[in-house]
N, C-alpha and C positions, 0 to 999 in steps of 0.2 A: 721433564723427560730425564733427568739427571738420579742417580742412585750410586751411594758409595758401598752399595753390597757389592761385596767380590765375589758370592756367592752368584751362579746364574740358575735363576729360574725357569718355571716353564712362560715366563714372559719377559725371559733376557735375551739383551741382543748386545753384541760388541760395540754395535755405533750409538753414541749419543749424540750426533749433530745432524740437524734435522735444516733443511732451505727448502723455503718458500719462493715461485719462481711463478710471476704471471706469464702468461701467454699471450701475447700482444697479435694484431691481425683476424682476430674473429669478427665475420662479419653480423649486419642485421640476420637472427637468424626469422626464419618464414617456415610455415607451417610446412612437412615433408621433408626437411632438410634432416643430409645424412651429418650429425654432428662429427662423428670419426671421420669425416672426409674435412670436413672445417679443422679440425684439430690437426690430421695429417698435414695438411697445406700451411697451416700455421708454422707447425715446428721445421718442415720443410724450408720457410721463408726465410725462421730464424737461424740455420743448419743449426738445429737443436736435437740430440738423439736421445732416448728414453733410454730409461736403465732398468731393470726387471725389479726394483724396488720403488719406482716411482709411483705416487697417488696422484690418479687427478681429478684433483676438487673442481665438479663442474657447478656453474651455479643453477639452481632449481629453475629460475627465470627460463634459460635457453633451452632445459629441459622438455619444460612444459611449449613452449612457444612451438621448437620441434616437433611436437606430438600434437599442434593442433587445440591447444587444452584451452580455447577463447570462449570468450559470451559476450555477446550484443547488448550492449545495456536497455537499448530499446526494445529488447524483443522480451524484456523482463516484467512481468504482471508481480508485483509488490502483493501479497496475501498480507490478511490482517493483521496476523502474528505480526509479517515484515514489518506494517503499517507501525502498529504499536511501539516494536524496539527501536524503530527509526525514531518514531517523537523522544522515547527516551534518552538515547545515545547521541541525536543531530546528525545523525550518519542518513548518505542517501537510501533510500528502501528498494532501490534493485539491489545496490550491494549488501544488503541486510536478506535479500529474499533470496541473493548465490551463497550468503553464506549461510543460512538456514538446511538449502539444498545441499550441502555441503558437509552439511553436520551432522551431528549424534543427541549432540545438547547445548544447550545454552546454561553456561558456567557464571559468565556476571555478566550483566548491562545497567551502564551507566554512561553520566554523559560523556562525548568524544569515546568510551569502551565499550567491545564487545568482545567477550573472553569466551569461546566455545570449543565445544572436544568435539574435535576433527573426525570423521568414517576411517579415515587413517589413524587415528587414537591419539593423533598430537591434540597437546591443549596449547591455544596460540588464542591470537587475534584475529578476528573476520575473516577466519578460516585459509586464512594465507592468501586470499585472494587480492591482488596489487592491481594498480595501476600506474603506476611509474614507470616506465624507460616500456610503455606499452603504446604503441604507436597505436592511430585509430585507421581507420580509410573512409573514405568519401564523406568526411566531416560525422559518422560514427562514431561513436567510443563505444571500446570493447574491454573488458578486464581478463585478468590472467588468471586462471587456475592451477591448483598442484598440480601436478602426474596423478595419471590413476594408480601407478602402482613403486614408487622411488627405488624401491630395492630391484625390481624385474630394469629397470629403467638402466640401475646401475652397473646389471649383469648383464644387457645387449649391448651396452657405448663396449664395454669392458671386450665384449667377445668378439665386436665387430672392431676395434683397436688392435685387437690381436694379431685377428685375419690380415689389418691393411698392414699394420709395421711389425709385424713377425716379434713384437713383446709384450708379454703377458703382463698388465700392468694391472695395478688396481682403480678404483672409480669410484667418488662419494658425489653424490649428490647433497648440496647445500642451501641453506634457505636463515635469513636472519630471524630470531626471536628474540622478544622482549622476555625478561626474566622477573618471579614475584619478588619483591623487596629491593629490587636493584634497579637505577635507570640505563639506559641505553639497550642498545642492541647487540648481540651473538652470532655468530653463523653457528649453527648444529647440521648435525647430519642425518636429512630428511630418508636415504639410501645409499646401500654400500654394496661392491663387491669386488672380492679380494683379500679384503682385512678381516681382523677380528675386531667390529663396530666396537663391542664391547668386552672384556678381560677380565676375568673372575681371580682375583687373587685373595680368597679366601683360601685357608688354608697353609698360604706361605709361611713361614718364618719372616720376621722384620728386623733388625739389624742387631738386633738383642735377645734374638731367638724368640720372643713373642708369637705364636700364631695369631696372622692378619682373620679377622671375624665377619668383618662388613665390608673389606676394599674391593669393588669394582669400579675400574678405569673406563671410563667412557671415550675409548680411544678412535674414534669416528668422528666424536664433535671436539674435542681436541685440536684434532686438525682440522677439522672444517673454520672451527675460531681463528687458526693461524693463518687458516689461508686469506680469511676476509681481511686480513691488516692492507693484502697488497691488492686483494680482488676490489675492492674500496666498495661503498654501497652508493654511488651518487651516476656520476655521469663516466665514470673513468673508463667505460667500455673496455674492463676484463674479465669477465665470467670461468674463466679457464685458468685453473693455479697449476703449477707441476710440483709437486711436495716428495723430495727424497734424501735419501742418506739415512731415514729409518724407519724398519716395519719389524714390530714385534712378530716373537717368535707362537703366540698365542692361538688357539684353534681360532681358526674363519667361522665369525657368526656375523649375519648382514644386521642392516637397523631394528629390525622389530626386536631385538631384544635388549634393545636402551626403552625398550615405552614399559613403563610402569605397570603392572595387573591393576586393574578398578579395584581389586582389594585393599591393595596397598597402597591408594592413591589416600595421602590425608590430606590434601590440598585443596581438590573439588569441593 
């Protein structure tokens, strides 16, 4: 986030200090829950107040859980395809036949992976569908699904935030990815609103008067990485980051224009 051009852009801003800030107090959420009335009550608890720059990196998990996004693992009939990629992979075959449901394609299977492009157009792992910190009921298991739509997702917490604490804040929706070539895990940002997801600085001058040719900032998953350092991905029950002290000066574009064109995808 740092740049010693004195020159300011159409994606300069004065501040360069950026804090990461959990938000402690979020309950189990339950299908119907209004998240901006959790978040209210939160920063409430912590006499915490928002500042018309702040992001808040909510995690995908509460998203989806809010909206109801479950499946019965029992009520899941495995089709052969499922059958199949299961003996390959050793993955169970409901969750092989949600993520089939789930999908567009099947990118790699092999054993312990299943690499496929998401109806949303992420390329991820079994199609993001989890089961961690997913409670079951009456000795069921049930798994979690994306949102149906992250960026619409992003623009009602966002607008209903508004309404309850009279500040226009921004709102990423975030979700961990494994990366090709690299181990571990990322938060990226599944949807956004408020920001500019991503920043075209094609075009600029670079500190040598160079025009920049191919720089785009992915300035959505940026933050959504920073936020995971303190949202942690285990048991530490924080889903809720408050990220401020900077938002570029860049036009507002949401997530879908961090996803690649199938044209340009060399990777698949």
């Amino acid at each position: 986030m740092h740049s010693d051009n004195p020159q300011a852009g159409k994606a300069r801003t004065l501040s360069r200090r950026l804090c990461f800030e959990a938000l402690p107090g979020i309950p189990e959420v339950q299908p119907g829950d209004a998240l901006d009335a959790h978040i209210a009550h939160a920063l409430a608890a912590g006499a915490l107040e928002l500042a018309p720059d702040t992001i808040i990196v909510v995690a995908q998990k509460i998203v989806s859980k809010a909206e109801g996004r479950f499946a019965w693992l029992d009520e899941i009939k495995p089709s052969g395809h499922a059958l199949e990629l299961a003996r390959i992979t050793g993955k169970d075959p409901r969750l092989v036949e949600l993520t089939l449901a789930e999908s567009t394609r099947v990118l790699r299977a092999v054993p312990g992976v299943l690499i496929v492009r998401h109806r949303l157009g992420y390329v991820m792992a079994n199609a993001g569908i989890d089961l961690s910190n997913v409670p079951g009921e009456g000795g069921r298991e049930r798994a979690l699904l994306l949102p149906l739509a992250p960026d619409a997702s992003a623009a009602a917490l966002r607008a209903s935030l508004r309404a309850r604490t009279g500040t226009s804040v921004c709102v990423i929706v975030s979700d961990s990815f494994g990366r090709p070539w690299r181990n571990g895990v990322v938060n990226v940002a599944l949807g956004s609103a408020g920001i500019p997801a991503l920043i075209d600085r094609r075009g600029e001058p670079d500190r040598h008067g160079r025009t920049l040719q191919i720089t785009q900032t992915a300035f959505a998953d940026a933050i959504a990485a920073g936020a995971a350092v303190v949202m942690g991905e285990g048991d530490e029950g924080m889903p809720v980051v408050l990220a401020s002290g900077f938002l570029p000066t860049a036009p507002e574009v949401d997530c879908k224009a961090l996803l690649r064109p199938l044209e340009a995808d060399l990777f698949q």
